[in-house]
Every structure is written in C-alpha cells, then in structure tokens.
MIMARBA-541928 format. One line per field, with one value per residue (C-alpha): residue in one letter; z, x, y. Coordinates in steps of 0.25 Angstrom, whole numbers, plus 5000, padded with zeros to 4 digits. Layout:
<rs>
bamar	[a_...]
zz	[Z_...]
xx	[X_...]
yy	[Y_...]
</rs>
This chain:
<rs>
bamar	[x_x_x_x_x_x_x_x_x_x_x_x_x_x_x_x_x_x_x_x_x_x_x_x_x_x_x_x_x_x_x_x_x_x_x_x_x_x_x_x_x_x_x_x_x_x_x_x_x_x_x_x_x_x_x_x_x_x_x_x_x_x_x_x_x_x_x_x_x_x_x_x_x_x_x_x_x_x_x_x_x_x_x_x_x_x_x_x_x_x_x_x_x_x_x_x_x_x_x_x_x_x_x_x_x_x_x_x_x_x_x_x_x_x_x_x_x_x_x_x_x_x_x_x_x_x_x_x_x_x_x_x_x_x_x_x_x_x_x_x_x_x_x_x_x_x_x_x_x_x_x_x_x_x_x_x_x_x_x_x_x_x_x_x_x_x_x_x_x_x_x_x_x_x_x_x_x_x_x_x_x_x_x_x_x_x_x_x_x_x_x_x_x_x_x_x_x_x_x_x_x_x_x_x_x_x_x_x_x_x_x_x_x_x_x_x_x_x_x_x_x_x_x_x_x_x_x_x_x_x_x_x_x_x_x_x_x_x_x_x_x_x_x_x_x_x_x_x_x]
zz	[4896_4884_4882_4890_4885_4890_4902_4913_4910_4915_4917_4925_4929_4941_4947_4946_4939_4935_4932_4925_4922_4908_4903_4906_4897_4907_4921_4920_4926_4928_4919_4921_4909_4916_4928_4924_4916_4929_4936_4926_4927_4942_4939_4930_4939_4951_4941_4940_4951_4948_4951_4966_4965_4956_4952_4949_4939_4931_4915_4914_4924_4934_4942_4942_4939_4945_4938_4924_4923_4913_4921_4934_4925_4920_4936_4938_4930_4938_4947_4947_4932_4931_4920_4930_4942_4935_4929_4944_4950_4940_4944_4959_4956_4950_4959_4971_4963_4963_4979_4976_4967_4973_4973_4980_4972_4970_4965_4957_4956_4948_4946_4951_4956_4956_4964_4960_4956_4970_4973_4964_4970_4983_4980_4978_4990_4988_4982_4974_4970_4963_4972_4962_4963_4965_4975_4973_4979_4969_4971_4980_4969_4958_4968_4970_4982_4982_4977_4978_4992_4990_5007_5012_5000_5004_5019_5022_5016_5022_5032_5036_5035_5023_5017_5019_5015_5000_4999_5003_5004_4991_4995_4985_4987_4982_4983_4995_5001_4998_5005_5019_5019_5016_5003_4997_5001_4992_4981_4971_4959_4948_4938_4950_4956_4945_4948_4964_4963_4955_4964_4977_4968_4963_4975_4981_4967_4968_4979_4971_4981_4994_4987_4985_4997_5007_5000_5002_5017_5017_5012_5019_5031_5029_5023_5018_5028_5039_5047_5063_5064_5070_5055_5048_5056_5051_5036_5035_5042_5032_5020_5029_5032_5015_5014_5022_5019_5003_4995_4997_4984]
xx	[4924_4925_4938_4945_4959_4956_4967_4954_4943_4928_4920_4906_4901_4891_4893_4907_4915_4930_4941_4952_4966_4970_4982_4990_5002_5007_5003_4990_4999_4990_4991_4982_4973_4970_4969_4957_4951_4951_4944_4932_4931_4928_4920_4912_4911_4905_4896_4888_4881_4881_4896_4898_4913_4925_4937_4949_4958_4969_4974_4987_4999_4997_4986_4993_5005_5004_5005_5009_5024_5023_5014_5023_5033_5026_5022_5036_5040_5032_5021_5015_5014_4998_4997_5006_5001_4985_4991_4995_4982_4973_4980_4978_4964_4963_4964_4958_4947_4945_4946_4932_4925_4911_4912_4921_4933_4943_4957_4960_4975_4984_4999_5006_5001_5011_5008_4996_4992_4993_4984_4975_4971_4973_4964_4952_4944_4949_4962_4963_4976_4983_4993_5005_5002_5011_5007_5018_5016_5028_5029_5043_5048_5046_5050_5036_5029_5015_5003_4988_4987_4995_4999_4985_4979_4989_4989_4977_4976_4991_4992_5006_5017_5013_5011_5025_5030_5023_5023_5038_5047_5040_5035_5027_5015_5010_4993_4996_5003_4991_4982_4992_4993_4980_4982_4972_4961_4965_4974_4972_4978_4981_4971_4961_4962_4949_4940_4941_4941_4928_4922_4923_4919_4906_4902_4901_4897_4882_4877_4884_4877_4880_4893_4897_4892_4899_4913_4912_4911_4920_4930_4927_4928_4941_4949_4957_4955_4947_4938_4934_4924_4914_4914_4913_4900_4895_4898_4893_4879_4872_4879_4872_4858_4858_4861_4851_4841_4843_4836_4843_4851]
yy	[5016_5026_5032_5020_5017_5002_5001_5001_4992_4989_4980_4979_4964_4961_4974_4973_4983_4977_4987_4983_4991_4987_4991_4979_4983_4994_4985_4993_5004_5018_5029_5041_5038_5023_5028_5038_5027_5021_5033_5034_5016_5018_5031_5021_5009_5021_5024_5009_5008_4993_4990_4983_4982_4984_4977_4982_4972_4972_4966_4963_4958_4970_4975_4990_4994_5007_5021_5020_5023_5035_5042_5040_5046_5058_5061_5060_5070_5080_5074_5087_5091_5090_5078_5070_5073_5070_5059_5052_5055_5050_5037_5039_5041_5029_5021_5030_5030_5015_5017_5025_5016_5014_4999_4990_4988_4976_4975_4964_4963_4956_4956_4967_4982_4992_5007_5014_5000_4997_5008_5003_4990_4996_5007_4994_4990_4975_4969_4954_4952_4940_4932_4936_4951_4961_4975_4984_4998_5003_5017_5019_5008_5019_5031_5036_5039_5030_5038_5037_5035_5023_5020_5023_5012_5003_5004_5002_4989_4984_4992_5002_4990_4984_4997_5001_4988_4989_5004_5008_4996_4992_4976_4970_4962_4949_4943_4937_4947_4956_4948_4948_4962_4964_4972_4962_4955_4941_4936_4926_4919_4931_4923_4924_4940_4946_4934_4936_4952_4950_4939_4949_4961_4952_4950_4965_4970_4961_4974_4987_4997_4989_4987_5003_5007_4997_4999_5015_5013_5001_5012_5024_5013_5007_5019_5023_5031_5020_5026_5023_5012_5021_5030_5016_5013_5027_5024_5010_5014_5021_5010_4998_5004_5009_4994_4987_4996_4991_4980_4968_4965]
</rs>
C-alpha cells in the first residue's frame, strides 16, 4: 500500500487476502495511524472481487496487545479533546470494520490478546488460536470501562456467564479453553495456527461470490443482533435462488 508505514501488511494468494499486524516491538499494540492503515487494507481487499476470505494474523509474540499505551494516555488526559477522542475511534473502527469485510474472515491467534485485541479477533467470523494463548479482556485491569461493543462481541460468542467471568472478574483464557466456551472454533500447536486459518480460508475462498454473499446473511442471521428464524428464511431466499440459478463453478 503507498504511504504504508509497514506495521499492516497484504498479501493476496488463491483468493485469500492475509492481513498481518506488524509491529511486533510494541505487541503489535493499535495506535491510531495502524489502525487506519487497517481501514484502507479492508477497503482494498472489498475492492477485489477475487478474494473468498481473509485472515487476520499476527508477527511477533502477541496477536494484539490492545490500544497502544500512549494513546490511552493522551485519551486520558481528556477523552473528549478532538485528537483523542479521533484517536480512539479510529481504533474502534478497526476492528468493526473487519466485522464488515465482505468475505468471510479468520483470526489467526497467537500468543497473548489483550482489549481491543480481544475485539479484534472477536470482531472475525471465525477464531484459530494457539493452545498457549492468552485472551484477556484487560480493561477493568487498567481502570477502563471496555469499549467498542466489547460485552455484545463477547457474549455472543460465550454467552452471559462466561462473559462476566472474562470481562469483570478478569479470568484469562487459554486455546483450550477457548474451544469449551465456544470463543474458538479450534486450537492448535502455535507453530500450526497460520497454516489451519489458511486451510479453512482456502477452501471457501475457491467460490468468492458464493463466498460474500452467504457470509452477509450468515451475519445479518446470527447477530449481533440474531434475528427470528422466520426473518432468516427471508434473507437467505433471494441469496440461494441467485446461487442456484449461477453456472456451476
């Protein structure tokens, strides 16, 4: 990407769009700048009608560390003062703008994910996460309230209990753990988390049209907010007569 400082990265293979966060010497920690790099990369991969799916991945020892330190502390200052208060929700829309990517989308974690780094790989459609993993929704830690949507992303993946448990008594969770709750759909060895996330992304990825249309109705049907079965019924009508009527890829 021109102008890119280097800390988000893009590659496009097979239909597959991988998204890297590259700044591994502050735990690839947001700052306003990256996250709006962000924003233009998923701008970029909506732009290719050739991308089935995306992954989401990270260099270093930490998926997300969350928002960058100085920039929490410049909010803090005065939330409100226009550059801070900019400055925060560029990094809430990056990751709600991965939530609107047009293709399915993966997380591929590894190491720890701290915050809005939780938000991040909650914001995807499906979680891969190394067995050593650390998910840490951290914002009562640093005496702030959670942001970004951050118990309606959660909870509807783990449900009420669980959600309390990680997001105000502040329990941490592991790969395996992720799986039992239901926070990801399967952990792996660390070494094996980027070959697995591409696997499954490969696979939907080969029919992009099929792909883009079936993951906007998978969303607008399981939330957040779910919708009744009936309404489900009427969004997925028109999607399955366009794709029967198609040429068979």
């Amino acid at each position: 990407m021109s102008g890119s400082s280097g800390e988000v990265l893009l590659e496009v293979t097979g239909g597959v769009a991988v998204v890297t966060l590259n700044a591994p010497q502050r735990r690839n920690a947001l700052t306003p700048a990256m996250a709006g790099e962000l924003i233009a990369t998923f701008d970029e991969v909506d732009a290719r009608d050739d991308v089935g799916a995306l992954v989401v991945r990270a260099e270093g020892r930490s998926f997300c560390a969350g928002g960058d330190v100085q920039t929490l502390t410049d909010a803090g200052r005065d939330p409100a003062a226009p550059d801070a208060y900019a400055g925060m929700g560029a990094i809430y829309d990056s990751f709600y703008r991965l939530g609107q990517v047009k293709a399915p989308t993966i997380a591929a974690v590894r190491g720890s994910a701290v915050g809005a780094g939780m938000n991040m790989l909650l914001a995807a459609d499906l979680r891969i996460v190394a067995r050593d993993a650390r998910l840490i929704c951290g914002f009562l830690k640093r005496g702030i309230h959670p942001g970004g949507g951050h118990f309606v992303l959660l909870s509807r993946l783990v449900g009420r209990e669980a959600a309390a448990a990680m997001a105000l008594f502040g329990e941490e969770v592991d790969g395996e753990t992720a799986v039992r709750l239901g926070l990801a759909w399967e952990t792996v060895d660390d070494d094996a988390v980027d070959a697995r996330a591409l696997e499954l992304a490969t696979r939907v990825a080969k029919d992009p049209a099929l792909a883009r249309t079936a993951v906007a109705n998978f969303r607008k049907e399981t939330g957040p907010p779910g919708v009744s079965w009936e309404i489900a019924t009427q969004f997925e009508r028109p999607a399955q007569m366009w794709s029967m009527r198609r040429p068979t890829p």
